[in-house]
Structure formats: structure tokens, C-alpha cells
C-alpha positions in Angstrom: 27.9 6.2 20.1 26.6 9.3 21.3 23.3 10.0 23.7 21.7 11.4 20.8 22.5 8.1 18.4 21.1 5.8 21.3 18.5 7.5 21.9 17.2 7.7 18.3 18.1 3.7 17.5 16.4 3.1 21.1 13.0 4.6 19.6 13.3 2.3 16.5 13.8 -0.5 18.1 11.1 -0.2 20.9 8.8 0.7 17.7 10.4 -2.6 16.1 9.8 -4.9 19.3 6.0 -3.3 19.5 5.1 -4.3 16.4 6.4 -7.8 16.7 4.4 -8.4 20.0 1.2 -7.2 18.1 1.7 -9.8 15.9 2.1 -12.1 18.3 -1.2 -10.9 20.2 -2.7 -11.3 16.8 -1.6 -14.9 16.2 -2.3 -16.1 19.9 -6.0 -14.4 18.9 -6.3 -16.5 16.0 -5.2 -19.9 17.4 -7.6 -19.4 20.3 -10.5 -18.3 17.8 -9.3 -19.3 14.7 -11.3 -23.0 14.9 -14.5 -20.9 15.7 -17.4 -20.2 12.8 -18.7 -17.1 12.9 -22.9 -16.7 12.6 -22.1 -14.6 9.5 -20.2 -16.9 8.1 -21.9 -20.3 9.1 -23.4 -22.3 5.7 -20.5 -20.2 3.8 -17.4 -21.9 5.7 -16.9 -25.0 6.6 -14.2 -26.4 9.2 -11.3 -27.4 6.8 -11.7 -24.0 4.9 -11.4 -21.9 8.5 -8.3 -24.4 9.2 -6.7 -23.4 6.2 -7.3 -20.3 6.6 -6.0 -20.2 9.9 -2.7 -21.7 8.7 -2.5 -19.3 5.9 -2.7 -16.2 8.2 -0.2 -18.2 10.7 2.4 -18.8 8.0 2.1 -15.6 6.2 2.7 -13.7 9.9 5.9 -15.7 10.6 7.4 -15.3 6.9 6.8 -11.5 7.7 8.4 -12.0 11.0 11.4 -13.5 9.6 11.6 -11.2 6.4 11.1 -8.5 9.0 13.9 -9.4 11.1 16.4 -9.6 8.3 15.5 -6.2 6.5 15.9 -4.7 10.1 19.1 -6.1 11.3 20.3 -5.1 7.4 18.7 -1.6 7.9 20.4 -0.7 10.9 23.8 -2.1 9.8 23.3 0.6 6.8 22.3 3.1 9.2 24.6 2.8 11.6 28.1 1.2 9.8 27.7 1.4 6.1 26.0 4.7 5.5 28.9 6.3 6.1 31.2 4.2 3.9 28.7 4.5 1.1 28.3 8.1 1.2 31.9 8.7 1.2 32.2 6.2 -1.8 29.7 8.3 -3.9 31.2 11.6 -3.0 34.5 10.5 -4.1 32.9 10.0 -7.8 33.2 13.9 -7.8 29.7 13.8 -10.1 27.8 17.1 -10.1 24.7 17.4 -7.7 22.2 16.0 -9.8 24.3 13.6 -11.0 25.4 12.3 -7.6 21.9 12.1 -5.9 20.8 10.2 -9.2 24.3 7.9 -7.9 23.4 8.0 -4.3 19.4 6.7 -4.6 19.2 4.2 -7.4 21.8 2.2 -6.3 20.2 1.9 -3.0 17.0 1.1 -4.8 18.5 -1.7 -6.9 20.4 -3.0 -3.7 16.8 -3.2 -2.1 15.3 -4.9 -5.0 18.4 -7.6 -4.7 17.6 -8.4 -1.4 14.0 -8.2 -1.6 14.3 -11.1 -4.1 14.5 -14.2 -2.1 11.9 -13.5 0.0 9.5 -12.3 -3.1 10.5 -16.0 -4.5 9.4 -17.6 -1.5 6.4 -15.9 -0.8 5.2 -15.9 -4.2 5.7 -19.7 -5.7 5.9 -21.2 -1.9 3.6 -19.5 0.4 0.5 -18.6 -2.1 1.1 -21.5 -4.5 0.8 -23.5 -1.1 -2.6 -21.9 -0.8 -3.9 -22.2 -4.3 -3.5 -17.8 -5.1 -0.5 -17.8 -7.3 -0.8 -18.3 -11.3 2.2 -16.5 -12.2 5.2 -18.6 -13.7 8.5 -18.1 -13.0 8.9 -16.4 -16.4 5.8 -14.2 -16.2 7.6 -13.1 -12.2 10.9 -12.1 -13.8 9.5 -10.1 -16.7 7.2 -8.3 -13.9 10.3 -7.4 -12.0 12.4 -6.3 -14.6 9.4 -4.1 -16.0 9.4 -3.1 -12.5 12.8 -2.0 -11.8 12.9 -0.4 -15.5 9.6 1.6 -15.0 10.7 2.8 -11.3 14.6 4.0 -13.0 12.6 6.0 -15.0 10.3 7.6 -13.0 13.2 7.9 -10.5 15.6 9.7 -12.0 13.2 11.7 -13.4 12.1 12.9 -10.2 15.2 13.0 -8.6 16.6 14.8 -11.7 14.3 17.2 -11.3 14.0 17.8 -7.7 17.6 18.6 -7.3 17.6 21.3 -9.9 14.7 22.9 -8.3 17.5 22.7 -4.6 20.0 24.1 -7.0 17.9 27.2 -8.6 16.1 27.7 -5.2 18.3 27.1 -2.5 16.1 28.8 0.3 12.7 27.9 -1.2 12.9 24.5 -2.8 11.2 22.8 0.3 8.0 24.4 -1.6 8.7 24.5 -5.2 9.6 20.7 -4.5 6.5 20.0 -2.7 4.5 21.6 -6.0 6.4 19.4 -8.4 5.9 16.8 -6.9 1.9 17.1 -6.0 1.8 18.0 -9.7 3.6 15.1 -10.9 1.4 12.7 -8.7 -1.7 13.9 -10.6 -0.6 13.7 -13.6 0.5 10.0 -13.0 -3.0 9.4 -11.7 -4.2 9.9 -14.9 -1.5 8.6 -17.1 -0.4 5.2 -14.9 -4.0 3.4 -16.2 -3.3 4.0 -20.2 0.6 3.9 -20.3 2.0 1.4 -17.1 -1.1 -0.5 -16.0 -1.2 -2.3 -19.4 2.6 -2.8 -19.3 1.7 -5.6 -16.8 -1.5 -6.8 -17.8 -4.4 -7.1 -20.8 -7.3 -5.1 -20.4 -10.7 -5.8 -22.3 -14.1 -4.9 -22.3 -16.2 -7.1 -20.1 -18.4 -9.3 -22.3 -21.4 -9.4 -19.9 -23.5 -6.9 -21.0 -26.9 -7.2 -18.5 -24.0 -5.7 -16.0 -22.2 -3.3 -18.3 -25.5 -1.8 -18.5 -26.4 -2.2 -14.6 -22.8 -0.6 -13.9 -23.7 2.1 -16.4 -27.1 2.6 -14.9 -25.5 2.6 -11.2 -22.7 5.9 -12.3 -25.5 8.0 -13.6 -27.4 7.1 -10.2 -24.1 8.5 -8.7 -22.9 11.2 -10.6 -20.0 9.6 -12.3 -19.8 9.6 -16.0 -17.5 5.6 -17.2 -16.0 6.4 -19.8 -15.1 2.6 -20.5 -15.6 -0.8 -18.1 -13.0 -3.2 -18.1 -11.8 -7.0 -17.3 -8.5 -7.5 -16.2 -6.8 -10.4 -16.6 -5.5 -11.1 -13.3 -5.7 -14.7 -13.4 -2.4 -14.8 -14.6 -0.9 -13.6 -11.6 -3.0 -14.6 -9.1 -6.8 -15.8 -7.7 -7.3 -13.0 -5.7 -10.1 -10.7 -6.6 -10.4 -6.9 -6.7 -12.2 -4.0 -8.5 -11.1 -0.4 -8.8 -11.8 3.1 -10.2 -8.9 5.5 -12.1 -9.9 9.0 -12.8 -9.9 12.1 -11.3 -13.0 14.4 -11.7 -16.4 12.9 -12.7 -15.1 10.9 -15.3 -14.2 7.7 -14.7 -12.5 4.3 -15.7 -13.9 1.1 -14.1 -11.6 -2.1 -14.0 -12.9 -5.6 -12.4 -10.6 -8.4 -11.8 -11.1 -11.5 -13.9 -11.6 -13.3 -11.2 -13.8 -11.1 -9.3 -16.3 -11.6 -12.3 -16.0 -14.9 -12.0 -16.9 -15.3 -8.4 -19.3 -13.0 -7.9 -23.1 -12.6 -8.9 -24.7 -9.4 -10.6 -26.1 -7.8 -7.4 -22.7 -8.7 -5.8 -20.5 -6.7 -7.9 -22.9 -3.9 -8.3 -22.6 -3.2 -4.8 -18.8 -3.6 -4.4 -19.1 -0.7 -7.2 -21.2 1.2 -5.3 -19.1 0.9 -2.5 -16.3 2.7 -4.1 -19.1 5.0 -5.5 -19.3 5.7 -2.4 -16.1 6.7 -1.8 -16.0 9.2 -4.7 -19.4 10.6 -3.8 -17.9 11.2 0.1 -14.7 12.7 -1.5 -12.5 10.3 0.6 -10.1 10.3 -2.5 -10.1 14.0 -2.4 -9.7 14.5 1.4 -6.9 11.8 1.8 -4.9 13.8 -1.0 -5.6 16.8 0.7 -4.1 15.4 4.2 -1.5 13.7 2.7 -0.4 16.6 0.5 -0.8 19.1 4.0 1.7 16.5 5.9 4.2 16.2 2.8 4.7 20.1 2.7 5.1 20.2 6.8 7.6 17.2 6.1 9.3 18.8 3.1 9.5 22.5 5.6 10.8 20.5 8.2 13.5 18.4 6.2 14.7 22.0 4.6 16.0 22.9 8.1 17.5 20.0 9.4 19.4 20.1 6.0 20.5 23.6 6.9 23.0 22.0 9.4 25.4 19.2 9.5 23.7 17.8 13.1 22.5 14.6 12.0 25.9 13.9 9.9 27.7 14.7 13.6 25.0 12.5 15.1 25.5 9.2 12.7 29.1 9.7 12.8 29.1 10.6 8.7 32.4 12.0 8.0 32.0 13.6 4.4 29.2 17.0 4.1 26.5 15.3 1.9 22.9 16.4 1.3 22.2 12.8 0.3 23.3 11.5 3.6 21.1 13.9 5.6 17.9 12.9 3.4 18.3 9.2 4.1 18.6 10.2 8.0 15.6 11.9 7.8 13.4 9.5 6.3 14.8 7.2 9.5 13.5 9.9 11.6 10.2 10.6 9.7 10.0 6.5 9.9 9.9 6.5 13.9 7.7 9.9 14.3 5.5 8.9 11.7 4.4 5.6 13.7 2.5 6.8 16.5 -0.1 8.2 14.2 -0.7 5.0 12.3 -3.8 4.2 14.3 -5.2 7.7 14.1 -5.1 7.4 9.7 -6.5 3.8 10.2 -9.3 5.4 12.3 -10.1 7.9 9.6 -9.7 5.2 6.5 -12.5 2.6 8.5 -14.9 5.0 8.9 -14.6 6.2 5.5 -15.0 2.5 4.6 -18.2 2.5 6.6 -19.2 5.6 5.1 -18.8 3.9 1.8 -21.1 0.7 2.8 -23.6 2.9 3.8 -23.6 4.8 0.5 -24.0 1.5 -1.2 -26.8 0.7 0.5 -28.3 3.7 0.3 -28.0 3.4 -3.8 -29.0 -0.2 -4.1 -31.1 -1.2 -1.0 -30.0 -4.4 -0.9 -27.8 -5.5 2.6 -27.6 -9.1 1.8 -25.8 -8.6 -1.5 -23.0 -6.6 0.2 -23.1 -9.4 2.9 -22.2 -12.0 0.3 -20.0 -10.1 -1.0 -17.7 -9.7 1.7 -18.1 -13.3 2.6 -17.1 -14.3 -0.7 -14.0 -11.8 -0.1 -13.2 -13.4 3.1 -13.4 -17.0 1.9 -11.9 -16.4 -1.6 -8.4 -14.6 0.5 -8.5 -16.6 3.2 -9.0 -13.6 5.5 -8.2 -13.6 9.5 -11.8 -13.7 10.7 -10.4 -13.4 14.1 -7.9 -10.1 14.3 -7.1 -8.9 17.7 -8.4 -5.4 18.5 -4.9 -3.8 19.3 -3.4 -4.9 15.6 -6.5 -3.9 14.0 -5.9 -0.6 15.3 -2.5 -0.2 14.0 -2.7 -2.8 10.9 -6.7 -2.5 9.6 -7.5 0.4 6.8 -10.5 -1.5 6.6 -12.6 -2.8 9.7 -12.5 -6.5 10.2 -15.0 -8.2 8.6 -17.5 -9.5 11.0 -17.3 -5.7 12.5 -18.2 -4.6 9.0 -20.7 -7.0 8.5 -22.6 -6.2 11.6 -22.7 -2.5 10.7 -24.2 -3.6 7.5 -26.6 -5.2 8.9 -27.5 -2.2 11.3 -28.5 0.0 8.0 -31.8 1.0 7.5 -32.8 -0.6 10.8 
């Protein structure tokens, strides 16, 4: 194994073994304050529902520990041992280019799925049907997987497909042309994903309240944003969790609320969850984390166009046969342990845009408390880790913890 080799695997691993102590820092932080109620929270949480949650958070860390462990070890055995043995196997096919990155990718993609199964099971009809969260039968799970694997073939090969003839036609240009593609390709499945693959998995239906159809209708013009239709979606087939989001680009929107979120929370709840992610339309987080992510994709995509000019990385993983293929997987590993330093920094920038959006809310509806509740009912309803330790916050959090949040809400206006 060269210097080079150890060096790199060194870097994974020490990012590997960091991430491991955070989450034990985090779980020694919850079993030391996990049994303690929170003045926010006190009259909304009792003992045995803090317990529970505390278990839930404890068992759901050390299923990811051990789920963690094994996809490691099995990555690094790919990386390191079978890599090589794979990539010679697909280059002995003697398929054309498109044909043999189409090879190469999707049947690392279906072997992922395989071995992603077993701990999907568990999770799924052990963990949250432990918990009370999961609704989904065993039936409903395989037809969501197959649908899964079916949808992501498709989309797949139709992006590799098409990104390898734009390397073929441009060979010393097609880090940009690819980069354009692609951007253009994730719009367009920004607007299509909510009328073609969304209802694929689940039924969508007009929500049959109609004091806050008209309140949610009354809150967009406030904003700016024109609904063009309000939904219910049936998660409760899947799951108890509860959720709301917007689809759209532009000032025209489509507004879907989980079943169950309309079932847990009041009017002036929901209205200023919605304004809330109003809020993040009206700040243009959408359009600024787009922007940034776009920015670092085209440095990435300069960047991976000359490392591929070489064969360094195949003399540096000890891959014997020339493969474009080969060198893309290697530099994903790279971009995978470069990449993680700046974790906290885009966690830094997604909180405050989360506060930004609670202060919007605010601003539109005037009413603290509701957004209060609201977050309670959040908290209690997904058993959410009241307690996170500062240091996995900072590389784990998008959103600030709860009682952080909470406490900022309760600054506004003051």
C-alpha cells in the first residue's frame, strides 16, 4: 500500500472514528439530561413520554452505529480490494462507453439497495413499529421499494446516458456542458416529481377543511405566493410522523400537509408552520441554497475533469485496467472526505435561515405562542432529542434544537 493510499484511507477513517465519538458525546448528553423537563415543555411532557423518548433516540443512535459500521467496513473492502476486480470485470464486457458506465453504476446501485435491505427491515417494522411511527405493511414496504429501484433505473440511466455522450462529443469541455445538463435536469424534476413520482407513492386530495383552505389562501396573498391547489397527503399509511411542504418554483405554488399533521395540529398551528416555510420563499433560501450548491457542483465537476485527465488515482488504488468509471468512483471517495470539514459551516447557514424563517412567521401572523405549540407538538409527536450536545448539533442539526429555537421565538418582538 502506497504513502499516498494510507494517507487517503487514514483521513476516512479519522473522519469515521470522529463521527462515531460525536455520537457518543451525544448519547452520554442525553442519558445525563435526557430525564430532565424542559420549562418549555413542562404541562406538554410528562416523565414516561421523555423516557421513551430518550430510548427512542438511544436505540435509533446505536442501530446507526451498527448499520454504520457494516456499510464502512463493506465500503472500504470495495474501495480498497474489489474495486479493482469489478472494474476489470465490466471492462472485459467490451460494451461501448455509454453502455459500460450504464454497466458500471447500476449494478453498484442495485448491490447497495441489496444490502441496504436488512437494515431498512429492521428499522422500519422493528425500531418505529417499537415506537408506535410505522403503518406501512410489509406489502405496502416492498411495493415502495420496487417503485423505488424502478423509478431511480430510469432516471439513472437516463442521466448517465446522457452525461456520457456529452464526455464523448466534448471531450475537453464536458465538465461544463455536464454541469448545465444536469442543473437543467434538476429543475425540470422540481417541477415534474410532484405531478408524475410524488403520487406514484401516495394519494393526494384536497383538504376538506375549508375555514383553513381559506386561512392558507388568505396567508399566500399576504406573502406574495399565488397556491395554485392545497393538498392532504395520506401519509398515515406509512407512517405517524407529520410534515408539510411547498413544490413550485417561481410565485406559484403547490401546498401539501401530511394527514397526520392536520390531525394533530390546531388552525393557528398550521398556519404558522406555513408561514414558516413562507418564510423561506420570501428570504429566497430555496433560491440561494441552489445557487451555492450549483457554484460547488461546477467547481467539483472542473475539478473531477482534471484528475480524470490522468491515470494517478488508478496507480494510487492499485486499479490495473484504464477506466473512466473507476476514477469517478475514486473521486466521490475523495470529495466524501474533503467535503466533511465544511458540514458545520452549511449547518450554520441552513439554522439561521430557519430562524430567519420563524421570524418571518411571526412577523406575518403575530402570534409566538402558536409557533410555540407547534414545535412542541413536533417534538412530542417524533420523539425529538430535547437534549443534543452542542458539538453534534454543529455537525448533525440543519435545524437548531428545539429549546434553542423556542427561546429565539420567544425573544421576537420583545
Amino acid at each position: 500500500m502506497n504513502i499516498y493510499l494510507i494517507l487517503i484511507v487514514t483521513a476516512y477513517l479519522l473522519i469515521v472514528t470522529f463521527g462515531y465519538w460525536l455520537d457518543y458525546l451525544n448519547l452520554s448528553h442525553l442519558k445525563k439530561y435526557g430525564a430532565v423537563i424542559p420549562s418549555e415543555f413542562k404541562g406538554h411532557i410528562d416523565q414516561e413520554l421523555l423516557t421513551k423518548t430518550k430510548d427512542y433516540n438511544v436505540e435509533h443512535t446505536k442501530f446507526g452505529f451498527v448499520s454504520s459500521v457494516f456499510n464502512n467496513i463493506v465500503f472500504i473492502a470495495f474501495i480498497l480490494i474489489l474495486l479493482d476486480i469489478y472494474n476489470s470485470w465490466i471492462v472485459s464486457l467490451n460494451l461501448n462507453f455509454i453502455l459500460t458506465g450504464l454497466a458500471f453504476f447500476l449494478f453498484i446501485t442495485y448491490a447497495e439497495t441489496i444490502i441496504s435491505i436488512p437494515f431498512s427491515l429492521y428499522n422500519t417494522f422493528k425500531i418505529e413499529n417499537k415506537y408506535g411511527f410505522n403503518t406501512m405493511s410489509l406489502k405496502l414496504w416492498v411495493t415502495d421499494t420496487v417503485k423505488s429501484l424502478v423509478i431511480s433505473t430510469v432516471l439513472m440511466s437516463l442521466l448517465i446516458s446522457a452525461g456520457l455522450f456529452i464526455v464523448q462529443k466534448s471531450p475537453d469541455r464536458w465538465w461544463f456542458w455536464v454541469w448545465c445538463f444536469f442543473f437543467a435536469f434538476s429543475i425540470f424534476m422540481m417541477y415534474i416529481a410532484p405531478y408524475v413520482i410524488e403520487p406514484l407513492f401516495h394519494k393526494f386530495s384536497p383538504i376538506d377543511d375549508e375555514k383553513l383552505e381559506s386561512g392558507i389562501h388568505q396567508l399566500m396573498e399576504k406573502v406574495g405566493i399565488k397556491v395554485s391547489r392545497v393538498f392532504k397527503m395520506d401519509a398515515s399509511k406509512r407512517t405517524k410522523h407529520t410534515n408539510a411542504y411547498f413544490t413550485g418554483i417561481g410565485k406559484v405554488k403547490r401546498i401539501v400537509l401530511y394527514d397526520t399533521l392536520i390531525e394533530k395540529m390546531d388552525y393557528d398551528e398550521i398556519i404558522s408552520v406555513l408561514a414558516h416555510e413562507a418564510g423561506h420563499w420570501k428570504k429566497k433560501h430555496v433560491l440561494k441554497h441552489i445557487a451555492v450548491t450549483e457554484v460547488i457542483a461546477l467547481a467539483a465537476l472542473y475539478i473531477a475533469y482534471h484528475l480524470l485527465q490522468s491515470d494517478l488515482l488508478l496507480s494510487i488504488f492499485h486499479i490495473k485496467e484504464k477506466s473512466f468509471f473507476a476514477k469517478l468512483v475514486i473521486i466521490g471517495f475523495l470529495g466524501s472526505i474533503v467535503s466533511f470539514p465544511f458540514s458545520p459551516v452549511f449547518n450554520h447557514v441552513s439554522r439561521r435561515h430557519e430562524n430567519e424563517a420563524d421570524a418571518y412567521s411571526f412577523n406575518m401572523t403575530g402570534n409566538r405562542e402558536s409557533m410555540i405549540s407547534a414545535l412542541v407538538k413536533l417534538s412530542k409527536d417524533n420523539l425529538s432529542n430535547l437534549h443534543p450536545h452542542p458539538l453534534y448539533s454543529l455537525f448533525h442539526y440543519s435545524h437548531p434544537p428545539v429549546l434553542e429555537r423556542i427561546r429565539s421565538i420567544r425573544a421576537l418582538g420583545k
